[in-house]
C-alpha positions, 0 to 999 in steps of 0.5 A: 519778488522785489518792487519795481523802483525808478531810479534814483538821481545820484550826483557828485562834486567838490563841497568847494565848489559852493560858493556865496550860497549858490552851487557853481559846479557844473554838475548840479547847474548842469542838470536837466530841468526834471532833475535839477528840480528833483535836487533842490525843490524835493528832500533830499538826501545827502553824504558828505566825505573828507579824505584825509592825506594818505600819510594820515596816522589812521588808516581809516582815511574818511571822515563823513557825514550823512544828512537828509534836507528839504533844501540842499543848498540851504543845509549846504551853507548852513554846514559850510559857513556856520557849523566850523563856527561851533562844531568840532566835527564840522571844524575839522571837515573845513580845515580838510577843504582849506587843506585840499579843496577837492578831498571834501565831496557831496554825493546828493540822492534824489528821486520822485517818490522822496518824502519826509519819511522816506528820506529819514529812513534812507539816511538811517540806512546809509549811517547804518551801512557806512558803520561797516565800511572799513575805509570810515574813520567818523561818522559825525551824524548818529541820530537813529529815527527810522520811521513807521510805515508810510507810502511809498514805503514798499519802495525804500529797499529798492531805492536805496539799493540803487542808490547805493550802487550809484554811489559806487560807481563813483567811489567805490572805496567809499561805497563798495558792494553790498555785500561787502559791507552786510558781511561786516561785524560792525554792520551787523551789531550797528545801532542803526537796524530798524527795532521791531515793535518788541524792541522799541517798547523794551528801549523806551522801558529801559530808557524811560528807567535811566531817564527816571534814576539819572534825573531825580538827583536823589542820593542812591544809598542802596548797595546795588542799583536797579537792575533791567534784565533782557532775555531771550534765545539766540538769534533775538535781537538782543545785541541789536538792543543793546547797540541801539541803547548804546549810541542813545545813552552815551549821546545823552549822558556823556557830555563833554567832560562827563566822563572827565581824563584819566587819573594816574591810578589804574586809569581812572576817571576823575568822574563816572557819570555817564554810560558804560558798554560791557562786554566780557567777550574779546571780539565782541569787545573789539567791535563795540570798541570800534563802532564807538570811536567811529560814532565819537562815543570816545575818543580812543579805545577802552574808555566807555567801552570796557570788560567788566573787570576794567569797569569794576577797578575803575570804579573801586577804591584804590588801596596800597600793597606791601610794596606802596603799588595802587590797586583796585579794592574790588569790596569797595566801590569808589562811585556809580556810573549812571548806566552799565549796559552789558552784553552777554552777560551770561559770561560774566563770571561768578566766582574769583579767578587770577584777573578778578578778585571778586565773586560775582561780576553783574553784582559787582557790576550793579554796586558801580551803577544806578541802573544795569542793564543786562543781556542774559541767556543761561542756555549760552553758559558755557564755563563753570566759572560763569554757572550760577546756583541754581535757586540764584538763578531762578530768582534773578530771571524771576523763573515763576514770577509774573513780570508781564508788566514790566515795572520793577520788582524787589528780588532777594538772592540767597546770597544776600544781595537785594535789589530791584529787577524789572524783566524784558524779554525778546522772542522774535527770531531774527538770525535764522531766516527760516520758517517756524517749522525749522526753527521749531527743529533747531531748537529742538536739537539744541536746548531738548537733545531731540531729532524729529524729522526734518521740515521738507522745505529746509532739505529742498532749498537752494539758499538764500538768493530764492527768499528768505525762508529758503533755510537748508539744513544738509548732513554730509557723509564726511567732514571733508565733503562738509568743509568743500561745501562750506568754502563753496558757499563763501565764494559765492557772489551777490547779496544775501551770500554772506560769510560761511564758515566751519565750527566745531565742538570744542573736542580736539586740543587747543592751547592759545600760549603753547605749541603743539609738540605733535604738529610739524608747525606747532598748531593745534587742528581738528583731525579726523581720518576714515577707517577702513571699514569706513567710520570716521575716527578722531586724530590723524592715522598712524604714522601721519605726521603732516598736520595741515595741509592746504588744499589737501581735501581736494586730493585726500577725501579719507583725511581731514586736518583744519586749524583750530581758530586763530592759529593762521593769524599767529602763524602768518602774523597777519596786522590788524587780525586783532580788530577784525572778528574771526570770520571777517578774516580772509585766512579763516575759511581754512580754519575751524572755528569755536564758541570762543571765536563764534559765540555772539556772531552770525554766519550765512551757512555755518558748517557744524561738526559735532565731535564724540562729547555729543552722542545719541542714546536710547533716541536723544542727545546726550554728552560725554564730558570725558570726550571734551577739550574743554576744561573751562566747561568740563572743570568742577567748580570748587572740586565739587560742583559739577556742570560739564553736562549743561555747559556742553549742551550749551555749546552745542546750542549755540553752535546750532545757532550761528547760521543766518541761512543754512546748518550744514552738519556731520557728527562723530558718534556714529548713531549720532550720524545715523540719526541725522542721516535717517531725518535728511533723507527725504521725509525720513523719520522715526 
């Protein structure tokens, strides 16, 4: 049950109405004499907004600030008359106000219970949710300082819901619902979440280490710098960390003119100093990508924000090709950045390919920085490339070695490379809003090939709305009665819905650069028809040419035919698809997603349907890569090593992990769908 909270007092006008130090507006000096003194003898909190002319070039129109003061009026003159004097930011939101007085507006919150602490905590919610709103071009303030607990702290959620929704009503634009927003990928990978007390400690580790390696100006003449190492399952608060780092790091390190303009040769910077956010995955790439120009961590796209290839030959020295043409020496390092924080660093690859010319990307990573900061999870390994040696790997996750003490820890791969390790590793569950039990079933599932009984709590729940433990898992007797289930979910309103989707094991064929020559529309599907004895069979029936027809499910429940992800997009052409993650798309409700699209991401409910590469034998899962589409996982490394059976038990791990309150799942392999069925039945067992 939430706590009763009064209402906040929410009021609204135009920053030029301030005048000589004093509001005139009438809706402040028309306040009643409760609320008046709420608004300027109590904190406050504040947002500023400047919309820029809708012909602007960007199509984010706002630009706004969020403040918390214990004098309104005070702060208001101080950002009115002083700060266009020696900010940028506040330079251009004045010359908004010169250009159109009334686009520049003040939206002050105030309310009985506001204290120091309480107001910090409202303005960090508020930075943290206008992040995820699509129309916010800038965020100019980006301090992160949530507080520790404090009375009436009980009371933040409901006020600031309030609040929020106040805000609405009166730009709707600005503040839309909240569900809007929670839905968000920018929202959900934002610097500003609350850090628990294991990832507070884990920053103040990391940053106290780049502090240390920065400031003792000490030449590095080792060959890698130090590396930081964070672990942990799915679901961890890993990216969350690394977010947090991100906007802390690059506000301390890169200063103006740090990371100097790009030079003539591969987009160099003339200087490398300074912190680098790397992340080997398109859609997450683009998200970082955006919460950084909006939080004026760079100016445009690409510049902090990176693949680790781009940061690699950004930082190689440059030699001439035959023909006189610049390219990148990957053996050759040119300087070290300060930091490299990389995300996902378990796909980053581990041998050379056509677009990297190396052998090991975090090595080469950690010849270009002082120190490296990696996410690491080799259960979300899922390509050949990417699989490392095994005694390699032992060693660098320090598998046996005790590290409980943090510091920092001199590894030796068998390859040759020798640096300094120190290990954090994060396990608090935060993606699965579930009980132990539950979570407890779901890894079992994923990372053991095990199927107990299922936690009566999770096949009696009714969603998220009840609490946050009502996690359901539910098997359906068919992928189409799974789908209307899913599409169902999405459509549902209110807060804690979230997005739902479909996801698959990468078993049906998808080509990104071809058509399908089978398919009228040349789109590669996840295709499925029941038999006549009843069992669900792979691809379409004899003599079904159609391909994918919308809203065929309703009509053909023996049939069923999605796009594979992204092939609406191409076929629809939609603008901006490139900037939004795979789920935020409204056209993907009719698709079915992969790891390629999902991994790194979370979803309210995610529908799963397990194709013939898992199967269930002699009581566990186990996989048949004969059964897999999935090359990149499937593949012998050097035409020998083969890695297909733990590369897709990985996938199926991550695939089981993406839901925030529900799994919902139909399995190919008929014992494997027997199986699911027997511990769905209510308190079914073995």
């Amino acid at each position: 049950m939430g706590v009763s909270v009064e209402k906040p007092i929410v009021v609204e006008d135009s920053v030029s109405s301030f005048v000589d130090g004093k509001f005139v507006n009438q809706t402040l000096t028309g306040l009643c004499e409760r609320d008046s003194h709420l608004i300027f003898d109590f904190p406050t909190v504040y947002v500023i907004s400047a919309k820029r002319q809708r012909n602007h070039p960007l199509r984010q129109p706002y630009i706004v600030y969020v403040g918390e003061t214990n004098s309104i009026e005070s702060r208001t003159n101080q950002h009115v008359k002083d700060d266009p004097k020696s900010r940028e930011d506040w330079l251009q939101i004045s010359e908004l106000m010169s250009e159109d007085p009334e686009s520049v507006r003040q939206y002050v919150i105030g309310h009985p219970h506001f204290n120091k602490s309480m107001t910090l905590d409202i303005e960090n919610k508020l930075m943290h949710y206008l992040l995820g709103v699509s129309v916010v071009a800038k965020m100019n303030n980006r301090r992160t300082n949530p507080q520790g607990d404090y009375y009436p702290r009980k009371e933040l959620d409901g006020i600031f819901r309030k609040a929020w929704r106040a805000l609405g009503r009166r730009n709707p634009e600005l503040f839309p619902s909240l569900r809007v927003v929670q839905d968000s990928a920018l929202f959900k990978a934002s610097p500003f979440h609350e850090l628990s007390k294991e990832q507070l400690v884990a920053a103040d580790r990391v940053i106290a280490a780049v502090r240390d390696a920065v400031s003792s100006g000490a030449p590095d003449d080792s060959e890698f710098g130090r590396l930081i190492l964070v672990t942990g399952g799915a679901g961890t608060g890993k990216t969350v960390l690394i977010s947090h780092l991100f906007n802390q790091l690059v506000s301390e390190l890169n200063s103006a003119g740090a990371l100097g303009e790009a030079g003539p040769d591969l987009g160099a910077p003339s200087c490398a100093a300074g912190a680098y956010l790397l992340v080997n995955h398109n859609e997450q790439k683009n998200v970082y990508n955006e919460i950084a120009v909006k939080l004026d961590l760079q100016d445009k796209r690409d510049q902090v924000v990176l693949k680790p290839s781009q940061f690699i030959n950004r930082l190689s020295e440059k030699r001439a090709t035959k023909s006189g043409r610049l390219v990148s020496d990957v053996s050759r390092p040119s300087t070290k950045a300060d930091v490299a924080l990389i995300d996902e660093a378990h796909l980053l690859l581990t041998q050379g390919n056509q677009g990297y010319q190396g052998s090991n990307m975090l090595l080469d990573v950690m010849r270009r920085a002082k120190v490296t900061v990696a996410v690491f999870d080799p259960a979300q390994i899922l390509d050949s490339s990417q699989q490392w040696d095994q005694a390699d790997l032992d060693l660098l996750l320090g598998v046996g070695a005790d590290d409980a003490d943090g510091s920092f820890h001199k590894v030796a791969l068998f390859g040759g490379a020798s640096f300094e390790r120190a290990a954090i590793r994060l396990s608090q569950q935060f993606r699965i809003a579930a009980s132990d039990d539950i979570i407890s079933w779901i890894d079992g599932f994923a990372s053991r090939g095990t199927i107990g009984p299922i936690p009566p709590e999770a096949l009696g729940a009714q969603g998220a709305a009840g609490g946050e433990e009502e996690y359901e898992i539910k098997v359906f007797d068919s992928p189409v009665e799974l789908f209307s289930a899913i599409r169902r979910r999405a459509s549902e309103e209110g807060e804690g819905r979230g997005i739902s989707r479909v996801l698959a094991t990468y078993d049906w064929a998808y080509s990104s650069v071809s058509a399908n020559p089978n398919d009228p529309d040349g789109g590669w599907n996840v295709e499925l028809h029941r038999g006549a004895d009843g069992q669900w069979l792979m691809g379409l029936a004899e003599g079904d040419g159609r391909g994918f027809v919308a809203g065929g499910d309703e009509s053909e429940p023996d049939r069923f035919c999605h796009p594979w992800n992204y092939i609406l997009d191409k076929r629809r052409k939609a603008r901006g698809a490139e900037k939004a993650a795979w789920a935020e798309r409204p056209e993907t409700i009719e698709e079915v997603g992969s790891t390629f699209t999902i991994q790194g991401f979370d979803l309210n409910y995610a529908g799963l349907i397990i194709g013939p590469s898992a199967k269930y034998v002699d009581g566990r899962v186990v996989f048949d890569a004969s059964s897999s589409k999935n090359s990149k996982a499937t593949n012998k490394r050097d035409g020998t090593k083969d890695f297909s059976y733990q590369n897709l038990s990985n996938e199926l791990n991550v695939l089981l992990k993406r839901g925030v309150h529900g799994l919902y799942l139909f399995a190919v392999d008929p014992d494997l769908q027997e199986a699911l069925k027997r511990v769905a039945s209510e308190g079914g067992s073995f």
